[in-house]
N, C-alpha and C positions, 0 to 999 in steps of 0.2 A: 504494500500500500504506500504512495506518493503522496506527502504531506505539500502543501505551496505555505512556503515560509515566508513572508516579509525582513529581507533585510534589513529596511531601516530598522523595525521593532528589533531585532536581533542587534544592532549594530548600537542602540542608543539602551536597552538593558548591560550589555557590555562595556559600555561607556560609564551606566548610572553603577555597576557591581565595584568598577574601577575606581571609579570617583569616590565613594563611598566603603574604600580597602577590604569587599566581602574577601574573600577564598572560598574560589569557588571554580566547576571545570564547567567548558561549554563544548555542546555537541553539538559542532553546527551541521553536519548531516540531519541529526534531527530536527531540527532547533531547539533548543531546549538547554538547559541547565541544571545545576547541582549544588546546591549549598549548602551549608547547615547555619543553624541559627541556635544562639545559647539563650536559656529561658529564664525567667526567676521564678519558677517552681520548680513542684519533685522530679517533675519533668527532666529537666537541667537542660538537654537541646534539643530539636527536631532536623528531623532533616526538610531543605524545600526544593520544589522540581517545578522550574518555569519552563512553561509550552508555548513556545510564539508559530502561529498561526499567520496566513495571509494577510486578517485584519484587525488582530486581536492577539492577546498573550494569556496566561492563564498559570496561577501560581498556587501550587498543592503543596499546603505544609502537613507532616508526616509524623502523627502519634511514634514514641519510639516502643511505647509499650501495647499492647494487645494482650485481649483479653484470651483463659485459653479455649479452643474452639470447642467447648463442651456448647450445649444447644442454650442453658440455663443462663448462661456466662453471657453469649454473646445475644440472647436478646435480652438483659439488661442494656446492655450499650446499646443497643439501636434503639432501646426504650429513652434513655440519657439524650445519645443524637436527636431523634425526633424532636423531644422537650427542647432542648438547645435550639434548634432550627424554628421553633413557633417564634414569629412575630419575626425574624431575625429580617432584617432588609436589606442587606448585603453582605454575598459568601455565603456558604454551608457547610455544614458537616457532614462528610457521609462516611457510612463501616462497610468493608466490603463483607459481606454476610459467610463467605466461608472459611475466610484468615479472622476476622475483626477486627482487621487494621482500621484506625481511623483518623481520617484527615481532613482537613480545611480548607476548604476549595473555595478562590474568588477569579474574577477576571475583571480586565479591561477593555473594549471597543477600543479600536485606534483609528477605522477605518482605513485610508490611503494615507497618512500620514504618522511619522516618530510618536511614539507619545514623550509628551513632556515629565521632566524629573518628578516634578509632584504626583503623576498619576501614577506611575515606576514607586517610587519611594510607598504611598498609600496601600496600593496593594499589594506588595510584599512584605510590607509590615501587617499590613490588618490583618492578614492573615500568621501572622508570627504572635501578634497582639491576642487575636481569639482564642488560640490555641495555650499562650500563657494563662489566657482571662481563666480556662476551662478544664486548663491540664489536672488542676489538684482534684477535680469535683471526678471528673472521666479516671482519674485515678480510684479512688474512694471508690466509686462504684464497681470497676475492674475486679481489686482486690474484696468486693464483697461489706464493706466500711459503713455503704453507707445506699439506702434506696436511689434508682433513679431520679424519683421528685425531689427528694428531699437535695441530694448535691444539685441540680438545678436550682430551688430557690434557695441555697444558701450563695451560690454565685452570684444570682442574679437580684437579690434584697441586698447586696456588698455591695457598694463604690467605692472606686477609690484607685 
């Protein structure tokens, strides 16, 4: 299968990774990239894998931990995910149902043009962002800590 990559999107995430000293590898055969990100939860890092596309890019940060693939286990988390994902208005969460990996999936539109540092900066972070917001609560539930509902509203009644 033949992906149509946009250069410039490729060429100004490569720009924006540089600028901003990430480490990180890039496969431009695929488009796409590799990075990791260090957390301030239990979490401690995730990894992220940006997809640039023809007219758009798309940025998947990657739970490090997973739940184990008992049936009980992993629909808690996709009970967790769901909860997390109501009302949520940019980005989601999704587990793939037979690992339980789960991740934070957001994108940007660029149409025929670069996107600009702030739209690059936004969505790589908000999605680094949600996954810190969410890590301790997707943890709790994992190891069994704490109900679904309950690590959602304790996240989400916190600011801060």
């Amino acid at each position: 299968m033949t992906y149509e990559v946009s250069q410039e999107i490729m060429d100004a995430i490569d720009d924006f990774l540089n600028r901003d000293n990430w480490h990180f590898e890039k496969f431009e055969e695929k488009g796409s990239f590799k990075t990791l990100v260090r957390l301030r939860n239990r979490m401690r890092s995730a990894e992220i894998f940006i997809h640039v596309d023809n007219d758009s890019f798309a940025v998947r940060v990657i739970s490090p931990i997973s739940p184990d693939e008992n049936s009980e286990d992993i629909a808690r988390v996709n009970e967790f995910v769901t909860r997390a994902n109501y009302g949520m208005r940019r980005g989601c969460f999704d587990m793939d149902l037979d690992t339980g990996k789960v991740i934070f999936r957001t994108s940007q539109f660029c149409g025929n043009v670069a996107p600009r540092e702030d739209e690059i900066t936004e969505t790589i972070y908000f999605g680094a962002i949600m996954m810190e917001r969410y890590g301790d609560a997707l943890l709790k539930v994992i190891y069994g800590f704490s109900t679904p509902q309950d690590a959602i509203e304790e996240v989400e009644n916190v600011r801060g």
